[in-house]
N, C-alpha and C positions, 0 to 999 in steps of 0.2 A: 635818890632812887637810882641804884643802878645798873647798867645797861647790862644785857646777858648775851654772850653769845648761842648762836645757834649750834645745836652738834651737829657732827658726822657730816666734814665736807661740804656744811650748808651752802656756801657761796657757789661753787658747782654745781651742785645740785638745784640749787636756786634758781640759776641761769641755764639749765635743762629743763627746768620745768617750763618756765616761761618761754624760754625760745626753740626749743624742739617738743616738746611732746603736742605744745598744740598747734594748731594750722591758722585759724583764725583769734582772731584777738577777744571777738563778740563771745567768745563761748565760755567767759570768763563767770557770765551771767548764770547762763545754766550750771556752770557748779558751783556756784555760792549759794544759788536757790534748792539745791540737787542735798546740797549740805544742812540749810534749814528743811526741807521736808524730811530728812534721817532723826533730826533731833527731835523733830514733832512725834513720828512714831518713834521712836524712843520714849519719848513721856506717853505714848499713849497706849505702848505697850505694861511699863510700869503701870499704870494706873487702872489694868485691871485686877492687878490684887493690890492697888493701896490706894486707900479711901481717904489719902491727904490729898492726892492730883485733883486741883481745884479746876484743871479746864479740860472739857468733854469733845467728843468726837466734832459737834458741830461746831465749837467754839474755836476751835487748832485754824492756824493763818499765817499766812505770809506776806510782808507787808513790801513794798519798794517803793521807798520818798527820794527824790533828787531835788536838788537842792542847787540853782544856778550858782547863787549868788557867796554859797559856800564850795559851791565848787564841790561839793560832797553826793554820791549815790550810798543810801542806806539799806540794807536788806535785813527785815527785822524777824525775828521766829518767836511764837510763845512756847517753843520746846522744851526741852529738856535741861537746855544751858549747862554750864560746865563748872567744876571748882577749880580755884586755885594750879592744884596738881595736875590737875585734866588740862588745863590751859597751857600747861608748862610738858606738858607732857604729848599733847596732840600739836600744839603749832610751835612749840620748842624746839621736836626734830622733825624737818621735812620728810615727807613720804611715810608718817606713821600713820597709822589708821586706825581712828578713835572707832569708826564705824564697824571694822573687820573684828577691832577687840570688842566690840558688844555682841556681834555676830555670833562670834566665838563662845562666849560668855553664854547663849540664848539656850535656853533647852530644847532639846531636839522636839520638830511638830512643829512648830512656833512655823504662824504664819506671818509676821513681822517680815516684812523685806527691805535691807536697808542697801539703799540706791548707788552713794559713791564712799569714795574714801578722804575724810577730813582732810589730812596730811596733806596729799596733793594736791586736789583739787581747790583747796583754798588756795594755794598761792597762784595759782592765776589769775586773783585780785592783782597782781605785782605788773601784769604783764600790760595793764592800765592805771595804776595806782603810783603815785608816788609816797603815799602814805598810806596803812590801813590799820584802822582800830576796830578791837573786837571789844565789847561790853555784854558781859552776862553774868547769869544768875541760874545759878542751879538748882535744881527742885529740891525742897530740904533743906534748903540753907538758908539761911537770915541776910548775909552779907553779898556782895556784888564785888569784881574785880575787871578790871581795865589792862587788856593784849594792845601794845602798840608795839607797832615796827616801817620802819622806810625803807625796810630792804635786808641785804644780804649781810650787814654789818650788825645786826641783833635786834633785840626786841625789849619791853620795859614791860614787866606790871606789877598791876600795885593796884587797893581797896578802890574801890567807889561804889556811887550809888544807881541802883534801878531799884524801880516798884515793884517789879512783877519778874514771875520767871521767864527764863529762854536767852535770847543771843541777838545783838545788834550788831551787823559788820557795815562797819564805815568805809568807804572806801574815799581820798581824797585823791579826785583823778589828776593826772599830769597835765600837763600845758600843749595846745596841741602844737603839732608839724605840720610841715608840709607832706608827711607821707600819712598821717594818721590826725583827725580830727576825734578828739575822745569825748570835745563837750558835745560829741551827739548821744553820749550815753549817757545825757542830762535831759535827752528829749523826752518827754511822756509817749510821743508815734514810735522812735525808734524802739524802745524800751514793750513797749506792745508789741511791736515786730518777734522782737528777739524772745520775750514769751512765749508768743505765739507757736514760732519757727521749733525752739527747742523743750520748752517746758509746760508746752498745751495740757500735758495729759500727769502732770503730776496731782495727787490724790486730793490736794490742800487744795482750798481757795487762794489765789496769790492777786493783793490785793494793791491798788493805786488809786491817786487819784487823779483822772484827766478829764479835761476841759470838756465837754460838752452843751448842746444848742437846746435853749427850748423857749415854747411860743409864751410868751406872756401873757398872765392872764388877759382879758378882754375888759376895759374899762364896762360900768352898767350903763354910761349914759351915752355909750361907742354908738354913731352912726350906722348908719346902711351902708356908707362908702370906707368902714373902716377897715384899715389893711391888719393882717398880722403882722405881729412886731415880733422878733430874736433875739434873746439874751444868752449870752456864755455866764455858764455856770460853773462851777468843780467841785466834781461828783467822785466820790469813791465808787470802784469797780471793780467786778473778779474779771481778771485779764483772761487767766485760763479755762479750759474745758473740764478740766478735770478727770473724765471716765473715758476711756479711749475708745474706739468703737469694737474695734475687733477685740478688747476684752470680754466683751457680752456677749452672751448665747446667741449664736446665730437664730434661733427660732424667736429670739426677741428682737432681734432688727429685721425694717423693712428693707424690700430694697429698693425705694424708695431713697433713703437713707444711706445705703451704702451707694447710690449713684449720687447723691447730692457731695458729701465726703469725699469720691472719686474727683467728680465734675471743680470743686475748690481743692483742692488737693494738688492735682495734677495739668490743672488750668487747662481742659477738654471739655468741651460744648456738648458733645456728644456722651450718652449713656455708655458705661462699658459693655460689651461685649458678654463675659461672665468674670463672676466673681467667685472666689474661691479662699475659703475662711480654713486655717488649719492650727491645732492644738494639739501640743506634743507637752506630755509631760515622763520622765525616765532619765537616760542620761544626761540628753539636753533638751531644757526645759524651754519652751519657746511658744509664741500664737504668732501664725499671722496671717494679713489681709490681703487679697493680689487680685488683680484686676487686668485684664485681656482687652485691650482698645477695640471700640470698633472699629477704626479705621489709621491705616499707617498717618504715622507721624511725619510733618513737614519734612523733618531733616532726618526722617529715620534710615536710610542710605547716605548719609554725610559723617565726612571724619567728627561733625559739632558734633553727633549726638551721643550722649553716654549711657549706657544703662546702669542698672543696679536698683536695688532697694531700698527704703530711708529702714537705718536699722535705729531700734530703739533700746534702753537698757531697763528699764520697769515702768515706760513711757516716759524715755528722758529720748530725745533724740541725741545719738551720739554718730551720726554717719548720714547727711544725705543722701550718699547714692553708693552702694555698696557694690560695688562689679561683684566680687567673689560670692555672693547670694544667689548668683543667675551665670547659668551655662551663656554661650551666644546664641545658641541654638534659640533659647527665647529670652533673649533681649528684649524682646516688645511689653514683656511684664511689667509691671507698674505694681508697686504696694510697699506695704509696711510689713516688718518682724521686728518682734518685740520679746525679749531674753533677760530675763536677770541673769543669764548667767556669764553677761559680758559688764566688765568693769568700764565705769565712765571716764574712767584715769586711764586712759590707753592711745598708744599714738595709733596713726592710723597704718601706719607698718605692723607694728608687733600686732594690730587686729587682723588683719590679710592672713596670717599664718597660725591663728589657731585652729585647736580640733575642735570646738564647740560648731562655729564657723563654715568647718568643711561637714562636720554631721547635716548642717541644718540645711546647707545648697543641697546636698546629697537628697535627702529626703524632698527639699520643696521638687526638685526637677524632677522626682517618681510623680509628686503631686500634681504637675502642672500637666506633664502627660497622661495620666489617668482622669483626669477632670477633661482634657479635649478629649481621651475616645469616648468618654461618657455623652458629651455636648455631639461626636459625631454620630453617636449612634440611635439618641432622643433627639435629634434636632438639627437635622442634617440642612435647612435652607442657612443657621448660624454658623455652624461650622463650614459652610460653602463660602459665606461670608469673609468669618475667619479666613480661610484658605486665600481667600483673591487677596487679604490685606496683607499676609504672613507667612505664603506658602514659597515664597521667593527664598525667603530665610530658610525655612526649614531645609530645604534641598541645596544650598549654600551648605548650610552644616553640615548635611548628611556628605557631600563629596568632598569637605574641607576634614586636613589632620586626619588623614589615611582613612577615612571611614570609622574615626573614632566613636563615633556618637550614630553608627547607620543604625544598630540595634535599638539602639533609644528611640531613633526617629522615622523609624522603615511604615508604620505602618499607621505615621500621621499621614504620610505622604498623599498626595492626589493626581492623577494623572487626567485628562480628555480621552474619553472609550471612544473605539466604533461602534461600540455598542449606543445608539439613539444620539451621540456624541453631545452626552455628561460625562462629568466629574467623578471617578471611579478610585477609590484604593485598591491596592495588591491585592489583599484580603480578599475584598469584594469580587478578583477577579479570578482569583484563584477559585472561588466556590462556584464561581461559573462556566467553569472550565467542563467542556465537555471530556469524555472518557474518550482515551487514546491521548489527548494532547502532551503533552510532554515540559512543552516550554512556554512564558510568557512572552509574550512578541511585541514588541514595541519601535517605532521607527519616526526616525526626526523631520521635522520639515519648518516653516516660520509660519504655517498657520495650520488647525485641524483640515480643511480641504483642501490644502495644496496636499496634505499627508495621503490625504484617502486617494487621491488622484494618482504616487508617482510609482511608475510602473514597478517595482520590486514590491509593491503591498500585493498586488493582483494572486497572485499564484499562494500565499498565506490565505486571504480574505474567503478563495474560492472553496478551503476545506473548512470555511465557516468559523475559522477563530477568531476570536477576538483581540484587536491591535491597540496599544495604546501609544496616542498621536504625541508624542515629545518636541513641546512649539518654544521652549525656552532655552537660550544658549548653554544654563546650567545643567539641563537633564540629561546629556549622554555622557557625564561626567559623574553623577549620581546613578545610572545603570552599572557605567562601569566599575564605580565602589560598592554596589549593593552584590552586581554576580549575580544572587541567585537569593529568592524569597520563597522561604513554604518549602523547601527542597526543590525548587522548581527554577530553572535555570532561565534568566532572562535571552532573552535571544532578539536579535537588531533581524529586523526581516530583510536584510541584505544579505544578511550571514548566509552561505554557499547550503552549511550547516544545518540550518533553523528547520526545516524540516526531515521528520526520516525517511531512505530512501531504500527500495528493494535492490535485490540484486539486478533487476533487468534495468531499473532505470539507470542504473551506475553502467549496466553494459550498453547502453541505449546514448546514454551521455557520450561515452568513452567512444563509441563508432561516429557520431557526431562529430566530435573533436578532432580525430584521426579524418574525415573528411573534410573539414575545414582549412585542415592546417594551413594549403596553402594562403586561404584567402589571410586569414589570420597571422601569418608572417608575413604577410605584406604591409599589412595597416599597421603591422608593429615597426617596419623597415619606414613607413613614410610619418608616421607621427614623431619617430624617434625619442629623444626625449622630453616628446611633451607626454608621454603615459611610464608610468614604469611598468606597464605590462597589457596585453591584451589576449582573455579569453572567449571563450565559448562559454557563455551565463549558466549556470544552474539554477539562477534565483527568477529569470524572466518568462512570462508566458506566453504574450501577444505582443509586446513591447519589442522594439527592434535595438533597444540600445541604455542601457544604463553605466553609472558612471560610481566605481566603489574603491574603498583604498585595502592597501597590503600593510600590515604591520601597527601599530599601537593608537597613531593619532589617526585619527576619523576623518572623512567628509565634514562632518558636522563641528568638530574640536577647529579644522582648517581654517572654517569659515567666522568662528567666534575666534583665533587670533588674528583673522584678514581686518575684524570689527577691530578690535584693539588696536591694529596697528596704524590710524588713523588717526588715531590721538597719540602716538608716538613719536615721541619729541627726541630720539635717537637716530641717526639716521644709521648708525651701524647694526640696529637692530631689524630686520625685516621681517616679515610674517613667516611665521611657521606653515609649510604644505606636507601635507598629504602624499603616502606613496600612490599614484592613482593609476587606477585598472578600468579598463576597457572593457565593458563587457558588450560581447554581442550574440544576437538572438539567431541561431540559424533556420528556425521555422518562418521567419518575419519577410515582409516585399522587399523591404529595405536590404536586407541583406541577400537575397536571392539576387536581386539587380548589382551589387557589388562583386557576389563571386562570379555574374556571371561577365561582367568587365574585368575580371582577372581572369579568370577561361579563354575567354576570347584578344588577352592579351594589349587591352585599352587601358595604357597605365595611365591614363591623363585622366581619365576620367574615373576609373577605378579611385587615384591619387583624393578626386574630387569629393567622390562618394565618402572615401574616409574619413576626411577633414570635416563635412558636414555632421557627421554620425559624430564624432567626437566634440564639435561645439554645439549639437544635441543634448550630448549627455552633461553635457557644462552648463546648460539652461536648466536643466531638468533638476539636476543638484544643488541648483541656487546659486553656484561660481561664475565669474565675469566671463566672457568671453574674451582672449587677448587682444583682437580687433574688429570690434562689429560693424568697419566698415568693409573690409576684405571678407567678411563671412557672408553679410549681403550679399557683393558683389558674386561670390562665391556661391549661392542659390540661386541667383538669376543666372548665372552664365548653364545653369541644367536644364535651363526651359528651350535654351539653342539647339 
C-alpha cells in the first residue's frame, strides 16, 4: 500500500493549521465533534427523500470512547460517512471543504445548517495526535475504507471493515511534555469539561461513558443499623445540552431559567438585573442572549477584567469572550451570540475584522440602549439600581475619545437634582424646566449638600431653577463633552454667564466695579501670584467671597489631577492648577470692612483681611490651604 502525498503545500499549510490558526490546543475536540454533527445532518438531510437512510432523527449520535491503555480518543458518527474519493478528496488536500461543497450543492430553502469545514478543522486532530485514523462507510455503499496519516509527510488508504454507516476518527495521542499533558484528554471529567465548555449545544446527543456512584440495593434481611453502601458503575451518558436556550422563543422560557443559565454561566449568585433576547434574521443572521448584572463585578475597575461575549457558530462555541460584540461603554454585558454566519475555521484575528461581526455589535449596542430606556422608564427603582452599579462607566464613556459615544449615551445619564435631591436625567430635567430658563445648571462639589450649601448656587436657586449636584470627579468632564442637551446649553453656576442679564444690571455691575477698583488692586498687589486674578463677582449674592478659574481646566478638573498626583510615582510630574480668580462680593460685611481698611489706609490689616478672604475661598472649593497653621495664626491675630 502506498503512501500518497498530500497536495498544495500540505506541510505548510499543515504547520499553519496546527500552530497559528488555533490558540488553544483543547479545541481540537470541538471540531472533530463539529465535523461528525455535519455528516449526521448530511444523512439526515438525505434521508428525507430516500427511504434506504435506515437511521431516524432520534437514532443520529455521537459517540467519544478514550481508551488509556491504547492510548487512543475515538469520535464515532452514524452519519453520512464518506467513499473512497471523498476521502481522498476531503482529507487529501488541506483546507477543502467537504461541508462548503455540500452547502453548495443544497437547494436553495434548505434548512440544513452545516456547522464547520472538514478540510480544516480536522487536522487539529494533528495538533494532539501523533497519528490519526479515519474509518468509514458511506451511505449506499457496501464496502468501508481506512484514512491513516502521522502527519505532514502523507496519508494511506486502503478497504476495510465496518458494520454500519458513518465515520470513526481515531486519534492516537502524543506522549506528554513538560509544557502539555495530552493524556488528560483520556480523562472522562476533562473530556465533560471540554463538551460542556464548547459543544453543549450541538443538536445530537454526544454520548460517553463515565463512572458514576449509586446505593446498592439494600439486602431483605439488612438490620435497623444498616448503613448505605456505594458502588462505581459505567454508565453511558449524553454529555450535552443539545437546545441552546436563547434558540427558543422567549414566550417559552421562564425567567426563572434564564436566571438559572446566567447564575452557571457566568459564576453570579445573584439574579441578573435584565435580560434581553434578540433575533435578527437578513443580512446577518444572528440570536442572542445578554444579561445586565445586578451588581458590579469584583474586578470590574481592574486591568484583570475583560469583557466581551462568548460568541457561538450554530451553538458551537468558537470565542469566549468577544471584545469586538461590546462597545466599553457597556462592558458590564454578559451573554451569548449565536451566528451561522461565522466559520469555526477562523483564527481569532481574521474574526475581529469581519463585517458580519461589526453589523451584529452595531445593532446589539442600539439594542442594549433601547432596552435600558425602556427598564428606565417602566421601572425606574431597577434602573436606579443599574445606574449606582454602571453609571460610573457610562459617563467614563460619554467624556472618553472626544465625546464619541455622548449621543449614544447622553440620555442614560443620571445626575442628583435639587429638585427633593433624587436621581434625575437631562430629559427629565429639561421637561421641568420652567418658561424663561434658558440653560441647564449644574455645579460640582464632593457631596449633594456641600453642593446646595456653596455660595455661587444661591443667586441660581433664588430664580427657582433647578441645579444638578455633580459629586463624581468624572462629571465636569462629561458636562464639558456634552455642551449642550435638547438645545439647551449646560451652564456651571459659576459661569459669570449662566444667567441673563438686563442692561441696568451690566450698568449697576460696571459702577460697582469702577468703585472698587481700588480695593480690588490692592488684593490683587498683596496676593500676587497666588490668584491669576481678582474681580468684583457677578455670580455672588450674600456670600462675601468665592474662589473660580480663568481658561479651560476647572476648579473641579484641579482638584481630580491634585487626587492623581498622589499616587504619582514621577516626581517631575506635578499636579495640574487652575488659573484661579478671586472673586469678591461688594454688597457683603466682609468686604465693606476691607475697603474700608484700604480707605483709611491700614495696609496691615487690610493686607490681613485679604489673605483671610482668599484662604476662604480655598476652603469653600475644597483646595488645601498652603499653610493652616499661619492662616490660624492669621484669624486670631483680628480678634486684637
Amino acid at each position: 500500500m502506498a503512501k500518497k502525498e498530500f497536495q498544495a503545500e500540505s506541510k505548510r499549510l499543515m504547520d499553519l493549521m496546527i500552530n497559528s490558526i488555533y490558540t488553544h490546543k483543547e479545541i481540537f475536540l470541538r471540531e472533530i465533534i463539529s465535523n461528525a454533527s455535519d455528516a449526521i445532518d448530511k444523512l439526515a438531510y438525505i434521508g428525507l427523500t430516500d427511504d434506504t437512510v435506515e437511521a431516524k432523527q432520534g437514532d443520529f449520535r455521537i459517540t467519544i470512547t478514550p481508551d488509556k491503555d491504547a492510548r487512543t480518543l475515538t469520535v464515532s458518527d452514524n452519519g453520512v460517512g464518506m467513499t473512497e474519493e471523498e476521502l481522498e478528496s476531503n482529507l487529501g488536500t488541506i483546507a477543502r471543504s467537504g461541508s462548503n461543497q455540500f452547502k453548495e450543492q443544497m437547494e436553495n430553502g434548505s434548512t440544513v445548517d452545516i456547522i464547520g469545514q472538514f478540510g480544516v478543522g480536522f487536522y487539529s486532530a494533528f495538533m494532539v495526535a501523533d497519528k490519526v485514523t479515519v474509518i468509514t462507510r458511506r451511505h449506499g455503499e457496501a464496502g468501508a475504507h481506512k484514512w491513516e496519516s502521522e502527519g505532514a509527510d502523507g496519508y494511506t488508504i486502503e478497504p476495510c471493515e465496518k458494520d454500519s454507516v458513518g465515520t470513526d476518527v481515531i486519534m492516537h495521542l502524543k506522549e506528554d511534555t513538560d509544557d502539555d499533558k495530552y493524556s488528560d484528554y483520556l480523562e472522562t471529567y476533562k473530556l465533560q469539561d471540554l463538551i460542556k465548555k464548547y459543544s453543549d449545544y450541538i443538536r445530537h446527543p454526544i454520548m460517553m461513558t463515565v463512572e458514576d456512584y449509586r446505593e446498592k440495593e439494600k439486602p431483605e434481611d439488612a438490620g435497623e443499623d444498616y448503613k448505605p453502601e456505594w458502588e462505581t458503575v459505567m454508565e453511558e451518558k449524553t454529555i450535552n445540552s443539545m437546545v441552546p436556550l436563547w434558540q427558543r422563543p422567549r414566550s417559552k422560557v421562564e425567567q426563572s431559567e434564564y436566571n438559572n443559565f446566567y447564575n452557571e454561566k457566568f459564576q453570579d449568585w445573584q439574579a441578573p438585573l435584565l435580560t434581553i433576547t434578540t433575533s435578527s434574521e437578513g443580512t446577518v443572521t444572528y440570536k442572542s442572549l445578554l444579561f445586565i448584572p445586578s451588581a458590579t463585578p469584583y474586578d470590574f475597575y481592574t486591568r484583570e477584567f475583560e469583557k466581551g461575549l462568548q460568541l457561538y457558530s450554530s451553538g458551537v462555541l468558537i470565542m469566549d469572550k468577544c471584545a469586538d460584540l461590546l462597545p466599553d461603554c457597556f462592558r458590564f454585558v454578559r451573554g451569548v451570540v449565536d451566528s451561522p454566519d461565522f466559520s469555526l475555521n477562523i483564527s481569532r484575528e481574521m474574526l475581529q475584522h469581519t463585517r458580519e461581526l461589526k453589523v451584529i455589535a452595531t445593532a446589539l449596542e442600539k439594542k442594549i440602549k433601547s432596552e435600558l430606556l425602556k427598564l428606565q422608564k417602566e421601572n425606574r427603582e431597577d434602573y436606579e439600581k443599574f445606574w449606582n452599579a454602571f453609571g460610573r462607566q457610562l459617563k467614563y464613556s460619554t467624556a472618553d475619545g472626544y465625546g464619541a459615544k455622548k449621543e449614544l449615551l447622553q440620555d442614560l445619564l443620571m445626575f442628583t437634582s435639587s429638585k427633593e435631591g433624587k436621581l434625575t436625567t437631562l430629559a427629565e430635567y429639561v421637561e421641568r424646566m420652567p418658561e424663561g430658563q434658558e440653560n441647564i445648571y449644574y455645579v460640582c462639589a464632593d457631596t449633594a449638600d456641600q453642593a446646595a450649601r456653596l455660595p455661587q448656587v444661591e443667586r441660581v436657586a433664588d430664580k427657582g431653577y433647578e441645579i444638578l449636584y455633580l459629586t463624581e470627579e468624572v462629571d465636569q468632564f462629561v458636562m464639558q463633552t456634552l455642551d449642550t442637551y435638547s438645545e439647551k446649553k449646560l451652564k456651571s453656576v459659576s459661569d459669570p454667564d449662566a444667567l441673563p442679564e438686563s442692561d441696568e444690571d451690566k450698568a449697576e455691575q460696571e459702577k460697582q466695579a469702577e468703585e472698587a477698583k481700588p480695593v480690588v488692586d490692592f488684593v490683587k498687589e498683596t496676593l500676587g501670584d497666588k490668584v491669576h486674578d481678582v474681580r468684583i463677582s457677578k455670580i455672588l449674592k450674600s456670600a462675601p467671597v468665592v474662589l473660580t478659574a480663568e481658561g479651560p481646566l476647572t476648579i473641579e478638573m484641579e482638584k481630580y489631577f491634585l487626587r492623581t498626583a498622589e499616587t504619582n510615582t514621577n516626581p517631575m510630574m506635578g499636579p495640574m492648577k487652575a488659573q484661579h480668580v478671586l472673586e469678591l462680593n461688594p454688597s457683603s460685611p466682609a468686604f465693606q470692612a476691607l475697603q474700608s481698611a484700604v480707605n483709611a489706609g491700614d495696609t496691615d490689616r487690610a493686607a490681613k483681611y485679604a489673605n483671610v478672604l482668599h484662604n476662604q475661598a480655598l476652603l469653600i472649593a475644597g483646595l488645601p490651604v498652603e499653610d493652616p497653621a499661619a492662616y490660624t495664626e492669621l484669624v486670631c491675630s483680628l480678634f486684637v
